[in-house]
N, C-alpha and C positions, 0 to 999 in steps of 0.2 A: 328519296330520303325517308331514313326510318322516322313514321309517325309515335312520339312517346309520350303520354300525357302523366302526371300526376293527381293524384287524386287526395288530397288532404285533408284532415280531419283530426278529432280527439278520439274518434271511435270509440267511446265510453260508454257504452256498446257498440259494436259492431251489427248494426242492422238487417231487416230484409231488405230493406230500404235503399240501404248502403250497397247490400250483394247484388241487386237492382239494375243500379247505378253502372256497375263495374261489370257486370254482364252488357250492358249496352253501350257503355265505354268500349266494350271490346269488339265493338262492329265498328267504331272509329278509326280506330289507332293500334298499331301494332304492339305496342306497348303500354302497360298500363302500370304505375307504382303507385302503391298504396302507401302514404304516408304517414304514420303515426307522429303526431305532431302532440310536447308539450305545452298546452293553451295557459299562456301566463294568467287569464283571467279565471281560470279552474287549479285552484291551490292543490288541492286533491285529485286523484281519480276516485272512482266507485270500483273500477275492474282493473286488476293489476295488468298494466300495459305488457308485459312478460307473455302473462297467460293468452292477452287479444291477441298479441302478433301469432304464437303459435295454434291459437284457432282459424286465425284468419289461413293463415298458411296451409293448414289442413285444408280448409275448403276449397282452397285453388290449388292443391298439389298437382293434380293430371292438368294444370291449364298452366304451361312456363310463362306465356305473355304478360304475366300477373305476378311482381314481385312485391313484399311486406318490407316499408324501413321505418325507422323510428328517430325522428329529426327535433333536435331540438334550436332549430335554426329559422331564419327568415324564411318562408317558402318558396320564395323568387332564390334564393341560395341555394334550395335543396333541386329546383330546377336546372339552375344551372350547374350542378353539378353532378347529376344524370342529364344532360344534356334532351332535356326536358321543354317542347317548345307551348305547352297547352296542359292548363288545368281543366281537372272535370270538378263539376259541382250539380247539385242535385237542387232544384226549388221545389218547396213544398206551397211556397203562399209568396205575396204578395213581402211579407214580412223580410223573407231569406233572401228576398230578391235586392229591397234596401241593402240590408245587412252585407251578402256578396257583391253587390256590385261596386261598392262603396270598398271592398277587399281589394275587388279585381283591378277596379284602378290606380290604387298604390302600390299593387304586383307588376302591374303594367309598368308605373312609372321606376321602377327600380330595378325592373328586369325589360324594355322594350319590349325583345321578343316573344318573349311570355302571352300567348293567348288564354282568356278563359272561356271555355263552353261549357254552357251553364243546361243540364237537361231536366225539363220538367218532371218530377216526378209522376209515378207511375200513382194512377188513382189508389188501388187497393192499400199503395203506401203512403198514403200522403198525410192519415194522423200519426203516425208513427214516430216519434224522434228518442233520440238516444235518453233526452231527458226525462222524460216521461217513462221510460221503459226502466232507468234505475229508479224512479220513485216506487214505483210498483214493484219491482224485483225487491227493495227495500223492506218491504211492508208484510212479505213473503207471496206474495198472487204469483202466479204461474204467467210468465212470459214467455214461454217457450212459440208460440204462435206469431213473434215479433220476431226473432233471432233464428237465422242460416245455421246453426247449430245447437248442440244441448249447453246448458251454463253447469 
C-alpha cells in the first residue's frame, strides 16, 4: 500500500527547516504533499502564497514524490482526499510539541485513520522558524542563510 503523508503548514516562509523536514519525510513515505494551508489565526501573509508554491515547486522539480497544494480546508479533509494516511511535522522544542500534539489529536479524532509523525528537528535548524525569519526579512537583514532558495 502506497505510503502518502502530508505535510502541512502556512510556509510564511518556506524554511531550511521545512526543506529538512521533507527531505527525511522522503525516506518514510512514498509520497509526500506539501500543503499550503490558509491559517485562520494569521489574517495576513508576509509572502504571497502564489510566489511560495512556485518556489517551493522549483526546489523539488527533479523529485516527483514531492507535490505543492494549497488548501483552504480542515487538514484531516485535505488528507482524505489525497488519500493521505500520515501527517509529517517537524518539533523544534518542547513548546511545538504541546501545540502539535494537541493538533494531532483532533486530526486523529476527525479523520481516525489519520496518523501523525512528528520528526524532531534537525539541531543546525532548530532556532529557525518562519516567524522570526519574516521579522528580520522585514527589517531588511539578509536571510538568505535560513531559506532553500533566493527571496
Amino acid at each position: 500500500m502506497k505510503k502518502t503523508a502530508i505535510f502541512p503548514g502556512s510556509f510564511d516562509p518556506f524554511t531550511k527547516g521545512h526543506h529538512d523536514i521533507v527531505l527525511r519525510g522522503l525516506n518514510l513515505f512514498d509520497e509526500l504533499i506539501i500543503g499550503i494551508g490558509y491559517n485562520v489565526a494569521k489574517k495576513t501573509r508576509y509572502f504571497e502564497i502564489e510566489g511560495m508554491v512556485k518556489k517551493i515547486e522549483e526546489l523539488y522539480k527533479d523529485e516527483p514524490r514531492v507535490k505543492v497544494v494549497v488548501y483552504n480546508e480542515l487538514t484531516s479533509s485535505l488528507a482524505k482526499k489525497h488519500q493521505a494516511n500520515f501527517l509529517i511535522r517537524g518539533l523544534r522544542n518542547t513548546t511545538d510539541f504541546e501545540y502539535e500534539n494537541t493538533i494531532s489529536q483532533m486530526n486523529r479524532k476527525l479523520n481516525p485513520e489519520l496518523e501523525t509523525v512528528f520528526l524532531i528537528t534537525s539541531p543546525q535548524f532548530a532556532a529557525v522558524s518562519s516567524t522570526v525569519i519574516r521579522e528580520v526579512h522585514k527589517f531588511g537583514a539578509d536571510v538568505s542563510e535560513y531559506l532553500p532558495y533566493e527571496v
